[in-house]
KOLLOBA-278411 format. One record per residue (C-alpha): residue number from 0; x, y, z. Coordinates in steps of 0.2 Angstrom, whole numbers. Example, Ala and Ser with C-alpha at 12.3 -4.5 7.8 and 13.67 -1.06 7.14 Angstrom:
# residues 2
PT  0  62  -22  39
PT  1  68  -5  36
END
This chain:
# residues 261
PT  0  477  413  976
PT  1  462  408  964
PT  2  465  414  945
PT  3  453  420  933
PT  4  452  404  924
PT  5  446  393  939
PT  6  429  386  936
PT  7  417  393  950
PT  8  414  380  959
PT  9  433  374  964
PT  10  432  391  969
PT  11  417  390  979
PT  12  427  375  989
PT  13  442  385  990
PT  14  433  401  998
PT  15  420  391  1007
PT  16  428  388  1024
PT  17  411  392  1035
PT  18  395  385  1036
PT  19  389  401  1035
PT  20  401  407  1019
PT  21  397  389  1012
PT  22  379  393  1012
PT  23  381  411  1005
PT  24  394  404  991
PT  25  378  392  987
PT  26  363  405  988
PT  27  375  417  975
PT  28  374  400  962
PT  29  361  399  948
PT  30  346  390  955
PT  31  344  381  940
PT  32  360  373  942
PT  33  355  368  958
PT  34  335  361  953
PT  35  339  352  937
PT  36  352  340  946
PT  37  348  324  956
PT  38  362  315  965
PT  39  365  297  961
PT  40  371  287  975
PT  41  378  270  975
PT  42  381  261  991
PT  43  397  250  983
PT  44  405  240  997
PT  45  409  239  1016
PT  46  425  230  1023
PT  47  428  224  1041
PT  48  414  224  1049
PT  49  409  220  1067
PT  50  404  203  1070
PT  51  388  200  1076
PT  52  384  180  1072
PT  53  390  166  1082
PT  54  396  159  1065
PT  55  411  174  1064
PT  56  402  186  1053
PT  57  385  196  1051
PT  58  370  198  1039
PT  59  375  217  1035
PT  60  361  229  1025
PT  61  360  247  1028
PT  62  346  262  1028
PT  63  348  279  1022
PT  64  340  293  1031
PT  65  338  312  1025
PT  66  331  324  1036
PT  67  321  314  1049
PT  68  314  303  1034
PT  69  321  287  1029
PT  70  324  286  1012
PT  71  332  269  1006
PT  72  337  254  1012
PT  73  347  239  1004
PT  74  342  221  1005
PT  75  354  211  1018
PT  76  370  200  1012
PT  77  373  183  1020
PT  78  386  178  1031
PT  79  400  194  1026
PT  80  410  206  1036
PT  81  415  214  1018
PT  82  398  214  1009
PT  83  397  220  989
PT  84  382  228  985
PT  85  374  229  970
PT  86  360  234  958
PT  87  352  216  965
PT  88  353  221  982
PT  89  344  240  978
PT  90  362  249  982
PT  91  355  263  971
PT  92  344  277  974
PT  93  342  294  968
PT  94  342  310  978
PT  95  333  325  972
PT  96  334  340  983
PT  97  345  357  979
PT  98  363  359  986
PT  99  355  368  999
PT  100  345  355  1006
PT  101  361  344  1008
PT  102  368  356  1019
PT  103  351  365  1030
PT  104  348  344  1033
PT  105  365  339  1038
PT  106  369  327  1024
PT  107  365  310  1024
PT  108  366  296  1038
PT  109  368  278  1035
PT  110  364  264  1047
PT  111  375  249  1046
PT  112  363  235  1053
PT  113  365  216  1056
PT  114  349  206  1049
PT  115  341  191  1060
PT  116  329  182  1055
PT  117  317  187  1069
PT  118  317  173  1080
PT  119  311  177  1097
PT  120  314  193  1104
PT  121  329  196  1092
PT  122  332  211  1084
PT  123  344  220  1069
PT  124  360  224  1077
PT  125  366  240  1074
PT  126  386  238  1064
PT  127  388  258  1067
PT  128  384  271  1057
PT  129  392  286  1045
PT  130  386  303  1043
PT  131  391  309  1023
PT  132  391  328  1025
PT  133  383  340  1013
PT  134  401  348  1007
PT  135  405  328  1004
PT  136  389  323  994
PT  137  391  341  985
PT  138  407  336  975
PT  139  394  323  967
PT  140  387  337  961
PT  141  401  346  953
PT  142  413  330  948
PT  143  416  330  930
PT  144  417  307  932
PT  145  410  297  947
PT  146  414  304  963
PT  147  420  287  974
PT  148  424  288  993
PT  149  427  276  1006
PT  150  421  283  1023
PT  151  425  276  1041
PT  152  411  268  1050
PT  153  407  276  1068
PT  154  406  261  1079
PT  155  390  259  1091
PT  156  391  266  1107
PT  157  406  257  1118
PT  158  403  242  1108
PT  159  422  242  1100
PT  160  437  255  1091
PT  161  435  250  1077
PT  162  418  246  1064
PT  163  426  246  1046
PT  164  424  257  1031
PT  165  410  260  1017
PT  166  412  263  1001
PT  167  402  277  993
PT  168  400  283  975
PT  169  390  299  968
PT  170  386  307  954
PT  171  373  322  944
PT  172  362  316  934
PT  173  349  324  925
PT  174  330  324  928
PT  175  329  314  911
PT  176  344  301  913
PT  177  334  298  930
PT  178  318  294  920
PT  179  327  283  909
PT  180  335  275  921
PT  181  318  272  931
PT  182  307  267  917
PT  183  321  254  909
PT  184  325  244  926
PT  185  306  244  928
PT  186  302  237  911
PT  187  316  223  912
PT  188  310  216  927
PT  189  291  219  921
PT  190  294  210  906
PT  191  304  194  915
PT  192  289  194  929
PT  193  274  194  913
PT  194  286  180  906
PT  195  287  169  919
PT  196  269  173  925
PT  197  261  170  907
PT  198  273  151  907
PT  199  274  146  925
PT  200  267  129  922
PT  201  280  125  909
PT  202  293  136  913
PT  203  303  125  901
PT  204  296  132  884
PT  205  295  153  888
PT  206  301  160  871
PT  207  299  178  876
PT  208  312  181  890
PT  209  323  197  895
PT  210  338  194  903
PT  211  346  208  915
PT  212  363  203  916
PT  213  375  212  930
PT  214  394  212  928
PT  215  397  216  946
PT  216  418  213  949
PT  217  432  206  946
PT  218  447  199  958
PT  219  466  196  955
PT  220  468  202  935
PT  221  483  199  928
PT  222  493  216  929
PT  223  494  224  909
PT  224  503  239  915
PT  225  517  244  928
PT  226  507  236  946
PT  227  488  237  940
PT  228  476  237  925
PT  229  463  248  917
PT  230  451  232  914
PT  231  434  237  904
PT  232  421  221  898
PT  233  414  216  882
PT  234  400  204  879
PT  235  398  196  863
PT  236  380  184  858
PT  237  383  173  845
PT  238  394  184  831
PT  239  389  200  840
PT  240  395  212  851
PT  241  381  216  863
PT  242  387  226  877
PT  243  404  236  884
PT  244  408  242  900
PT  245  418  258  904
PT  246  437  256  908
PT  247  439  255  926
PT  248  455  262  929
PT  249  470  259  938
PT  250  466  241  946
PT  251  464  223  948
PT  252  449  222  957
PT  253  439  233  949
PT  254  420  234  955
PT  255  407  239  942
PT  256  393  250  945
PT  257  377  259  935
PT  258  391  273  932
PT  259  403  262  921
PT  260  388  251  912
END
């Protein structure tokens, strides 16, 4: 039983046990709550891939397609079965469409491939694939923090049982946080491209140089509380503190994303 005090939208999941009363319960919500969002993805991590190399591992990257449209792809990792991706590797993209258009397109599909380096008649390997349904991406929508889910990866046909597992995260973000966002990643890498371009033949003496610098994860922290840690970052220059992460909590090995800075 739902009581009067439960925000709409856990009671939209409670009721919504159809497709069909899903879509209802998603027509009957304010459209501008629906417009004004764009879902965030990050692509965080994969573990126990298939091997596709003769040296024991594979070159994984992986495309994102909506609809019958691709829409993203991630540069490859070399030589991992359990890649970690990263802003460096384009594991970021925004999606903006309404609630609706997650479910009437049947969510998202990604493709797990294996890179080669196209020699001969070679060709990308696929690694499997997953298919993140509309309800799934949805709570990206609604969740109050970062929405985080690791999802089991569909093998290729008759290939093997098991592929491995992706990690997904997902969050809301405003038309103007995605703007932000856009125009400050552009304008770091613009301004380090014009710096090196302006001083190339004497790379030595550029004086004008931004840095974009990625704390990506951290391995085997020391445990501060009972079993695990809530580790968060700080970055000191000189007799300043210049940057802090957001507490990552409730492990050692935590991975830090666009979501915690």
């Amino acid at each position: 039983v739902v009581g009067d005090n439960t925000p709409k939208s856990k009671i939209f999941f409670q009721q919504a046990g159809s497709c069909d009363q899903t879509l209802d319960a998603l027509s009957a919500m304010k459209a501008a709550d629906l417009e004004d969002k764009i879902l965030m993805i990050e692509i965080l991590s994969c573990r126990d891939l298939l091997i596709k190399d003769k040296t024991g591992l594979s070159d994984p990257y992986v495309k994102v397609k909506f609809g019958n449209k691709d829409i993203h792809k991630t540069d490859h990792i070399l030589q991992t079965i359990n890649p970690i991706y990263t802003e460096e590797t384009k594991n970021t993209f925004v999606l903006g469409c309404t609630a609706m258009e997650l479910y009437q397109k049947g969510g998202l599909y990604f493709k797990l491939k294996d890179w080669d380096r196209g020699i001969g008649l070679s060709k990308n390997d696929s690694l499997g694939l997953i298919q993140v349904s509309g309800d799934t991406l949805y709570h990206g929508f609604l969740a109050e923090e970062d929405y985080k889910k690791e999802i089991k990866i569909s093998p290729p046909d008759g290939q093997a049982d098991e592929a491995g597992y992706m990690t997904l995260r997902c969050r809301s973000i405003s038309r103007e946080e995605n703007l932000s966002f856009q125009n400050k990643t552009r304008g770091v890498f613009k301004r380090l491209r014009n710096s090196i371009t302006k001083n190339k033949k004497h790379i030595s003496v550029i004086t004008d140089l931004s840095l974009l610098v990625e704390i990506v994860s951290c391995q085997n922290l020391p445990m501060a509380d009972c079993n695990r840690s809530d580790p968060y970052v700080k970055i000191k220059w000189g007799d300043k503190d210049v940057h802090k992460t957001k507490v990552v909590k409730r492990t050692c090995d935590p991975i830090f994303t666009i979501g915690t800075r």
